[in-house]
C-alpha positions in Angstrom: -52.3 -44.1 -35.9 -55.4 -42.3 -35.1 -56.0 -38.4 -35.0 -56.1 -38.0 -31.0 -52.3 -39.6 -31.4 -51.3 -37.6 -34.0 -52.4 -34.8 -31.6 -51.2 -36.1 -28.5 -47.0 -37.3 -29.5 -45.5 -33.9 -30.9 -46.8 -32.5 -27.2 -45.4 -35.2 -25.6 -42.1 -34.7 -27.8 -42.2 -31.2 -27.0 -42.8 -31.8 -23.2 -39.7 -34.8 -23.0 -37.5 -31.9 -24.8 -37.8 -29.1 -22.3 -37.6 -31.6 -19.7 -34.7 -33.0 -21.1 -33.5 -29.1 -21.6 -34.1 -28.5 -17.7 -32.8 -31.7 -16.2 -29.3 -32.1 -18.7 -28.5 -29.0 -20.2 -27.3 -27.4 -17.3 -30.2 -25.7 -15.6 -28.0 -23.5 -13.3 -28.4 -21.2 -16.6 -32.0 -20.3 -15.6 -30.9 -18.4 -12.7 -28.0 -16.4 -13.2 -26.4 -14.7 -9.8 -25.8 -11.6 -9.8 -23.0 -9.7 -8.2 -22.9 -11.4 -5.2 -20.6 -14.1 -6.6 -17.5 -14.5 -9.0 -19.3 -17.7 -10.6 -22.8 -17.0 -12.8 -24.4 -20.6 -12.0 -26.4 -21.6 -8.6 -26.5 -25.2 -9.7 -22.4 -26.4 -10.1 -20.5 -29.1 -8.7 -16.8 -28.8 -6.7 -14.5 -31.6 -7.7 -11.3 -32.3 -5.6 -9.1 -35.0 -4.6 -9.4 -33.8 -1.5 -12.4 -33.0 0.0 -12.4 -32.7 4.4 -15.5 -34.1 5.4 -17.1 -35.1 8.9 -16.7 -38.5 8.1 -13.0 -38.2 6.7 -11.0 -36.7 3.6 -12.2 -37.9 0.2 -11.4 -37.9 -3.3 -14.7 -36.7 -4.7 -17.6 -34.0 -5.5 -19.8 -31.6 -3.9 -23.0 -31.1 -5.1 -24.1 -26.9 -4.8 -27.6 -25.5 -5.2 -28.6 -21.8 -4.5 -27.3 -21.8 -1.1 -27.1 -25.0 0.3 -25.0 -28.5 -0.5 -27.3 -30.9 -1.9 -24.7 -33.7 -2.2 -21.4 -35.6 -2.1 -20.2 -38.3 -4.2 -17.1 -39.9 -3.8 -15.4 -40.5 -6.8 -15.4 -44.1 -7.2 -19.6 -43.6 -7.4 -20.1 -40.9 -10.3 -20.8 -43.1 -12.5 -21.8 -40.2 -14.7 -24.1 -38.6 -12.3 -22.5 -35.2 -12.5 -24.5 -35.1 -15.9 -23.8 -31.8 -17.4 -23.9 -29.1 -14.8 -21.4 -26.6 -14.4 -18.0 -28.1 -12.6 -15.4 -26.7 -10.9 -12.3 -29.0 -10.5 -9.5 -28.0 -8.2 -7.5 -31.0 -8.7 -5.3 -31.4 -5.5 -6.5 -28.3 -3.8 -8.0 -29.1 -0.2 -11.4 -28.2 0.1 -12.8 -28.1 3.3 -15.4 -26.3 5.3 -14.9 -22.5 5.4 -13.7 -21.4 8.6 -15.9 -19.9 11.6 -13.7 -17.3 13.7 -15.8 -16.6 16.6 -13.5 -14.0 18.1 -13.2 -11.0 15.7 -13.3 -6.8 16.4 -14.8 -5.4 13.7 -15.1 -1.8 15.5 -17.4 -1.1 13.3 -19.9 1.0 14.0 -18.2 4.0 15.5 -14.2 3.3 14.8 -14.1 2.4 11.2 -10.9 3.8 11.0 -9.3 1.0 12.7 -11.2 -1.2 10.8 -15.1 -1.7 9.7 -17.2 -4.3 8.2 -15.9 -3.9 4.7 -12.5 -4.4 4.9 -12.6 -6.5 7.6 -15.0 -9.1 5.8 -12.9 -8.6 2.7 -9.4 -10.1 4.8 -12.0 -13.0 6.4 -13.0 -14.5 3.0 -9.2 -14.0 1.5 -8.2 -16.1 4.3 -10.9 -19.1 3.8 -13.0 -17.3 6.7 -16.6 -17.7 5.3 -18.3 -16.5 9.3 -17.3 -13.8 11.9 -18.4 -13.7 15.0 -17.9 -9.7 15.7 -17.1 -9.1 19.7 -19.5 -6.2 21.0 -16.7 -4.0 22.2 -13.7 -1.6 20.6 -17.0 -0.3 18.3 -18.9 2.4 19.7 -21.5 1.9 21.2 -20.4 -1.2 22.6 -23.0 -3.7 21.8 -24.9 -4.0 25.4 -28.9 -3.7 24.7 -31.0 -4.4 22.0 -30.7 -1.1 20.9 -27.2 -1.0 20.2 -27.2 -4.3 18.5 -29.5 -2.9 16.4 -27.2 -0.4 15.4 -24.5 -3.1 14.6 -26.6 -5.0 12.3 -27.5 -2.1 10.6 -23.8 -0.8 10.0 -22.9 -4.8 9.0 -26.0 -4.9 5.9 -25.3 -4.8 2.7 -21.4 -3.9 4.0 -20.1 -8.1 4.4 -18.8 -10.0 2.5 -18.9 -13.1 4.7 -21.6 -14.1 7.1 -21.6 -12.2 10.3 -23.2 -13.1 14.0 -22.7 -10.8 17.0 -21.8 -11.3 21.1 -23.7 -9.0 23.1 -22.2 -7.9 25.9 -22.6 -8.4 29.7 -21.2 -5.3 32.1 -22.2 -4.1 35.6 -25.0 -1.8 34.2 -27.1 -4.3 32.6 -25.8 -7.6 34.7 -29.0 -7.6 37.1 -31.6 -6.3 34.6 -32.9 -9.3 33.0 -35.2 -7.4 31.2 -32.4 -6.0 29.2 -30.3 -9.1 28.8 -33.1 -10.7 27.4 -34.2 -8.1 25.0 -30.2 -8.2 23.9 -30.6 -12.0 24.0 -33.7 -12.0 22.0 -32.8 -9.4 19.5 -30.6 -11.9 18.3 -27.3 -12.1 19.9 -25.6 -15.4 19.7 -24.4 -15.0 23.3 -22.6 -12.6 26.0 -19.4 -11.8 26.4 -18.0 -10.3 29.8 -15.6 -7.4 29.9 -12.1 -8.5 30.8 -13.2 -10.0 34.2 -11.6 -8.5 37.4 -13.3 -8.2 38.2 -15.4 -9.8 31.5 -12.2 -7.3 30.5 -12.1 -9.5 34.4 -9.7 -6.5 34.0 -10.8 -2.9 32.8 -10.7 -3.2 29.0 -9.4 0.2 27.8 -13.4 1.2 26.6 -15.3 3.1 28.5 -19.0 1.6 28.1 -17.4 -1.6 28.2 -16.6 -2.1 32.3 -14.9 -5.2 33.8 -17.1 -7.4 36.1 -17.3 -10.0 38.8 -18.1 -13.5 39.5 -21.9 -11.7 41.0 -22.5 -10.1 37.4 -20.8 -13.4 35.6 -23.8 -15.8 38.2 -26.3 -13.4 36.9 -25.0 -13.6 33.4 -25.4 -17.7 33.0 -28.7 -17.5 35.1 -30.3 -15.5 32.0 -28.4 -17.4 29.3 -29.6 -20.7 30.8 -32.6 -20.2 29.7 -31.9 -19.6 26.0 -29.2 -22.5 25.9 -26.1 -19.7 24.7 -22.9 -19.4 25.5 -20.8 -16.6 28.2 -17.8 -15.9 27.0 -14.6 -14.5 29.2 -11.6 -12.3 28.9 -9.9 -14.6 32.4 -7.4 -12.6 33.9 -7.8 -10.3 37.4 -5.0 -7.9 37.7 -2.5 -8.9 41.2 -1.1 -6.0 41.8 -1.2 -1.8 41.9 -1.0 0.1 38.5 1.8 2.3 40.0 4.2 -0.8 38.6 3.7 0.4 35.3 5.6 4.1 36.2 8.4 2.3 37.9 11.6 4.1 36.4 13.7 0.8 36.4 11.2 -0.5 34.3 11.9 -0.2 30.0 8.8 0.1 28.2 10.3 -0.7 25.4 11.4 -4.0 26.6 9.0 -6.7 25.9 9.9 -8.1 28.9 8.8 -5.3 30.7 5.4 -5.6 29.5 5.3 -9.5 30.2 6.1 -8.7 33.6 3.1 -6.7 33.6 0.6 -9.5 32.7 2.2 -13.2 34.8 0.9 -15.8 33.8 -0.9 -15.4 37.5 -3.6 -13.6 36.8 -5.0 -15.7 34.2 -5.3 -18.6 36.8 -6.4 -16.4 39.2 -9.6 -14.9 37.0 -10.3 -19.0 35.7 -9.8 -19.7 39.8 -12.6 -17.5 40.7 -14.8 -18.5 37.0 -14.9 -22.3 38.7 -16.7 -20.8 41.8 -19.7 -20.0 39.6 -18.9 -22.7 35.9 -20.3 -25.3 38.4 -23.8 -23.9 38.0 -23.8 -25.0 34.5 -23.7 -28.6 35.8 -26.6 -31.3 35.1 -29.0 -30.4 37.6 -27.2 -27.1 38.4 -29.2 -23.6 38.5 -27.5 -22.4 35.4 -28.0 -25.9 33.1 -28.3 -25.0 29.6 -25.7 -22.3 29.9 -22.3 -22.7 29.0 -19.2 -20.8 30.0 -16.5 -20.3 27.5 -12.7 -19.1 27.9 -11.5 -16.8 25.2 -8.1 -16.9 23.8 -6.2 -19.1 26.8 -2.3 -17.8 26.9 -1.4 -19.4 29.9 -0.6 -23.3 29.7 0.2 -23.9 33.1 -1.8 -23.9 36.0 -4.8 -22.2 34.2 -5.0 -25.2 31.6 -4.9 -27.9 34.1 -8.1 -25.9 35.9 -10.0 -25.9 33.1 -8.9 -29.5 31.8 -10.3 -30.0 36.0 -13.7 -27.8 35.3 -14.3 -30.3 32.5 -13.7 -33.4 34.4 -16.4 -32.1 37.1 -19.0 -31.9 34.7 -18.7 -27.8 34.1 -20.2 -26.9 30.5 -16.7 -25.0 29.6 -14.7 -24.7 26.5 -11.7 -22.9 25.8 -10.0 -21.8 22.6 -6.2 -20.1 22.2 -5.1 -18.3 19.0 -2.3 -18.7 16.4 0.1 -15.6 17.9 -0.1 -18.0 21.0 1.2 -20.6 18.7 3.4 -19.1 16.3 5.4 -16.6 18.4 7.1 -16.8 21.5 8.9 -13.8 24.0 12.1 -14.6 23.2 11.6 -13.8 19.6 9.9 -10.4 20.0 12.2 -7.5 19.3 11.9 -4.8 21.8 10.0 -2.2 20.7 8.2 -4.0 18.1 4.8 -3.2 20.1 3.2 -5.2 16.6 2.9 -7.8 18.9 1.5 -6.4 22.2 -1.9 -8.5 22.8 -3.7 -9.7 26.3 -3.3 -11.8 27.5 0.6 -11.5 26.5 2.5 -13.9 24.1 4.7 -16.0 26.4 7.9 -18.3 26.7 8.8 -21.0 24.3 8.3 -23.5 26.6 4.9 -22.5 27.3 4.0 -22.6 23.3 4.9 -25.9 23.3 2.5 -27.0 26.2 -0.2 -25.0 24.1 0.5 -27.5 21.0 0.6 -30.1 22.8 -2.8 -29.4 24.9 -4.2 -28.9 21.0 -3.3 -31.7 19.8 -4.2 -33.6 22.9 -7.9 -32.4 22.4 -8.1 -30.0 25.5 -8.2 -26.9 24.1 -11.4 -27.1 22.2 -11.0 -24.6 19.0 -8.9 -21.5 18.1 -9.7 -18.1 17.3 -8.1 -14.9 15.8 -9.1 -12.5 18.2 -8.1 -10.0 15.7 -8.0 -6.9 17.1 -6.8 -4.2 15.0 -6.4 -0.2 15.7 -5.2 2.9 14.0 -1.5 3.0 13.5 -0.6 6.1 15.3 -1.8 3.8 18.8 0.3 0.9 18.3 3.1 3.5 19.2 5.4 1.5 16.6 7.9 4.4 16.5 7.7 5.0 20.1 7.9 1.5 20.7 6.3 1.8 24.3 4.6 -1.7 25.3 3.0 -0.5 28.3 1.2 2.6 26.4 0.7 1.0 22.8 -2.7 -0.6 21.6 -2.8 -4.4 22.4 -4.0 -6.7 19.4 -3.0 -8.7 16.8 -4.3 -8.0 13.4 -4.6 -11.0 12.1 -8.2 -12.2 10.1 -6.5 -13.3 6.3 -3.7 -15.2 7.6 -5.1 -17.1 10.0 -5.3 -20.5 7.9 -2.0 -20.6 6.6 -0.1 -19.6 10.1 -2.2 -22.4 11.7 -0.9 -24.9 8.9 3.0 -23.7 8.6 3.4 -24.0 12.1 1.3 -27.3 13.0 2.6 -29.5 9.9 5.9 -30.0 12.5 3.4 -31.4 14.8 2.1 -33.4 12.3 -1.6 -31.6 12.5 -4.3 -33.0 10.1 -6.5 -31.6 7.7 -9.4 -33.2 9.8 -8.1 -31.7 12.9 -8.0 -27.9 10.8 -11.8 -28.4 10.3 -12.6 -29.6 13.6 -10.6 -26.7 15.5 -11.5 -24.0 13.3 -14.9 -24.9 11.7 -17.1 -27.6 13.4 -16.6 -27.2 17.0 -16.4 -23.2 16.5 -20.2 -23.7 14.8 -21.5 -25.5 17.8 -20.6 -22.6 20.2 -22.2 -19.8 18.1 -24.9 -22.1 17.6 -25.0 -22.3 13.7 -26.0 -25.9 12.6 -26.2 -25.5 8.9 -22.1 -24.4 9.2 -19.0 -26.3 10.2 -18.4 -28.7 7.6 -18.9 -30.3 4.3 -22.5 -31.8 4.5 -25.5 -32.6 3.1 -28.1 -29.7 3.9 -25.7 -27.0 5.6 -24.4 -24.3 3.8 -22.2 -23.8 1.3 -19.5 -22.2 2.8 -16.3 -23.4 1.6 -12.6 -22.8 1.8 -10.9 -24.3 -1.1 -6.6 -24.2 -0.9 -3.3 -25.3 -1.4 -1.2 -26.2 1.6 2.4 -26.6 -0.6 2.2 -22.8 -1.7 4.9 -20.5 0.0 4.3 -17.5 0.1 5.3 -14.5 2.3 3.6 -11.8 3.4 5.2 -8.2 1.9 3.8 -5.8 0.3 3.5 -7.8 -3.1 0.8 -9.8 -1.6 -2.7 -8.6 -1.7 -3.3 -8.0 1.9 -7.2 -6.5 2.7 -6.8 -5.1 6.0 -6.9 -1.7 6.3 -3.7 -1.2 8.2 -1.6 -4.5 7.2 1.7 -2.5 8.5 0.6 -3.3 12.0 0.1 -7.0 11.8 2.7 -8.8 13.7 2.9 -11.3 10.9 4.2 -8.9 8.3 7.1 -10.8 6.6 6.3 -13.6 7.7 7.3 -17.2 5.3 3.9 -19.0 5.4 2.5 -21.9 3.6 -0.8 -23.1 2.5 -2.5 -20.3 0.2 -6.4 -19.7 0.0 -7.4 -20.3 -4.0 -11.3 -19.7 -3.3 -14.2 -18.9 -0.3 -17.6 -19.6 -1.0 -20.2 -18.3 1.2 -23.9 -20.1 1.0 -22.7 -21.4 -2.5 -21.5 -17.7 -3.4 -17.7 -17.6 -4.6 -17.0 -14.7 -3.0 -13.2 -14.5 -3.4 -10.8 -16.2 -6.1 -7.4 -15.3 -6.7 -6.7 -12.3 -4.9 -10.4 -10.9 -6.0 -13.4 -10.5 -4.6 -17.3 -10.9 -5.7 -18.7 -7.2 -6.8 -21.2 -6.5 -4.1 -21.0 -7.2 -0.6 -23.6 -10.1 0.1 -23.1 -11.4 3.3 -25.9 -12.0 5.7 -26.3 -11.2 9.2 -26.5 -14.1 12.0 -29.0 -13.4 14.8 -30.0 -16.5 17.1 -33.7 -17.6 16.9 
């Protein structure tokens, strides 16, 4: 052996080892997180025997690096490629894509004491939630120019634990200024949303910067939006009749069936009625092409599903999602006086929940939503009991997995169709397509679970929100409990705690 060998081999030996160090002996150790996550490694693999993917539910791994999902094995190929990185094995756990709730109040900035970016992100990633899609009113200002949005993604930094994205808003004031809608548009909101429409909040909304509109400002609306290919989304119902109803003596307010009788199932098909005059536009060929017009949470299953089933069949670019109180409660259940579960539209008939199933399963409604909506306890009136004064919402954001699963395993719902109704298709509205499910090069947001927990919901349990005592689901029996949420390969909650520092990012459209 000559001298330039002798010289050359122990740097080659020296070279193999480090390599050998970096590729085998776990090189998530070279960049530790920091508090952003629960687990110290960037670099692991999630094991499960079942894993919801686009392409079906496997018994295999998922590949993790820094923020993104590199790759998944099923477990008849490892063959030893998991090497020696850092696992996690959840055994029979479900793991599937974390959920993307595109209808959330946040009321944050301006009412944090009904709820805020804190502990409202903190309730999303206990319940699997790893993206909210915060509505741009109940905060103030409402979230109607570029300026105010600014103001919102300032208040959400550094204060979310999950990923956040943000509506703008579309009211009379700004409705023919298309200068403003497309600074709002190009600040980065993900879309529009209309204030209760009467005629978007079609009906006024109870905020003051937040006015309903009409089918004109609604035209205007999709005109703008066409151009940057986002969505408008609608509060559909138009009121039918005068407000001196509601001070008719013979009339209980404590009576929930006072309050249904406030809010028929009438007006929602006469707001989605006068929405089909103008959803046309988004046609093939039609003036507003590229837009899209999307229902928010659909009570009605009557005459207002079949119009939009009817919309769709014409061609209109129109989605529609409902939300679990719509499919876990019905009016005859509700205990007068229990204004826990006023919400608008209202919560209606037993028969009517079972056409909302049914149009789920069928594939008609398109996703679901929580539309939590949360408030102050003193204006839920809960020991007044008044429906027709109280604060209508549902506070809802950590349980909306498992009431979604206890109530749809009678109807013999899938884990596939969970991830399609409450990850994938809710991703394609907002736009976001590195989320919505288990694949190679999005995200790493992950909800991992077990479905044959029971739990229920007391004071015992954990419960983030800031006021839990006026959810309507509050001793509820519930199965299906959330183990883990990761968030761009962050675990950001396991076992009833959550990562150190708040690390979420803000969404803004391109």
């Amino acid at each position: 052996m000559d001298y330039l060998q002798l010289r050359v081999l122990p740097l080659l030996a020296l070279l193999a080892s480090v390599l050998y160090y970096l590729y085998f002996q776990d090189s998530s150790t070279l960049f530790e997180r920091s508090d952003c996550s629960l687990f110290p490694y960037n670099h692991y693999w999630i094991i499960s025997k079942r894993i919801v993917t686009p392409r079906g539910v496997i018994s295999g791994a998922v590949e993790v690096k820094e923020e993104k999902i590199v790759s998944i094995i099923k477990e008849e190929d490892w063959h030893g490629n998991l090497k020696r990185e850092q696992i996690i094995d959840y055994g029979e756990a479900v793991v599937m894509p974390g959920l993307i709730d595109v209808h959330a109040h946040l009321d944050d900035p301006g009412r944090t004491e009904w709820e805020g970016f804190p502990s409202g992100t903190r309730a999303a990633a206990a319940g699997g939630i790893t993206t909210l899609i915060d509505m741009p009113l109940n905060c103030i200002p409402s979230t109607v120019s570029a300026e105010t949005l600014k103001l919102k993604i300032d208040a959400a930094k550094k204060n979310i634990y999950v990923d956040v994205g943000f509506w703008g808003g579309l009211v009379p004031e700004n409705a023919f200024d298309a200068n403003s809608l497309e600074a709002l548009l190009s600040a980065g909101a993900l879309g529009l949303k209309v204030g209760k429409h009467l005629r978007s909040f079609m009906c006024p909304s109870g905020i003051n910067d937040f006015p309903m509109t009409n089918s004109s400002h609604i035209k205007e609306g999709l005109s703008i939006l066409a151009k940057y290919r986002r969505p408008l989304l609608v509060h559909a119902e138009i009121p039918q009749y005068s407000e001196s109803y509601l001070e008719d003596a013979a009339n209980d307010p404590r009576l929930y069936s006072t309050y249904l009788k406030t809010r028929p199932a009438s007006w929602e098909e006469a707001a989605i009625r006068e929405l089909l005059t103008v959803s046309k536009d988004t046609r093939i060929g039609g003036p507003a092409e590229g837009a899209h017009l999307h229902v928010v949470h659909l009570s009605d299953a009557g005459s207002s599903l079949q119009l939009l089933k009817q919309a769709k069949s014409n061609g209109d670019s129109v989605t529609f999602e409902t939300c679990p109180h719509y499919l876990a409660f019905s009016a005859e259940e509700i205990k007068d006086g229990d204004t826990r579960f006023k919400c608008a539209p209202p919560i209606r008939d037993a028969a009517n929940k079972e056409k909302l199933w049914m149009a789920l399963l069928d594939g008609d409604i398109d996703m679901l939503s929580s539309d939590h909506s949360p408030s102050v306890p003193e204006i839920k009136l809960l020991d007044e009991g008044n429906f027709l004064k109280a604060w209508g919402g549902i506070s809802s954001l950590q349980f909306v997995l498992p009431v979604t699963w206890s109530h749809g395993r009678q109807y013999g719902v899938t884990l596939e169709q969970l991830a399609l109704w409450w990850s994938e298709r809710p991703a394609k509205l907002a736009g976001q397509d590195l989320k919505g499910g288990i694949a190679v090069g999005n995200h790493a947001d992950i909800a991992v679970w077990e479905p044959n927990v029971e739990f229920e919901l007391n004071n015992d349990l954990p419960v983030y929100l800031k006021h839990p005592s006026i959810s309507a689901y509050m001793g509820s029996k519930l199965s299906g409990k959330v183990l883990s949420t990761f968030v761009r390969g962050n675990l950001v909650y396991k076992d009833g705690k959550h990562a150190p520092a708040a690390c979420g990012v803000p969404i803004l459209a391109a």
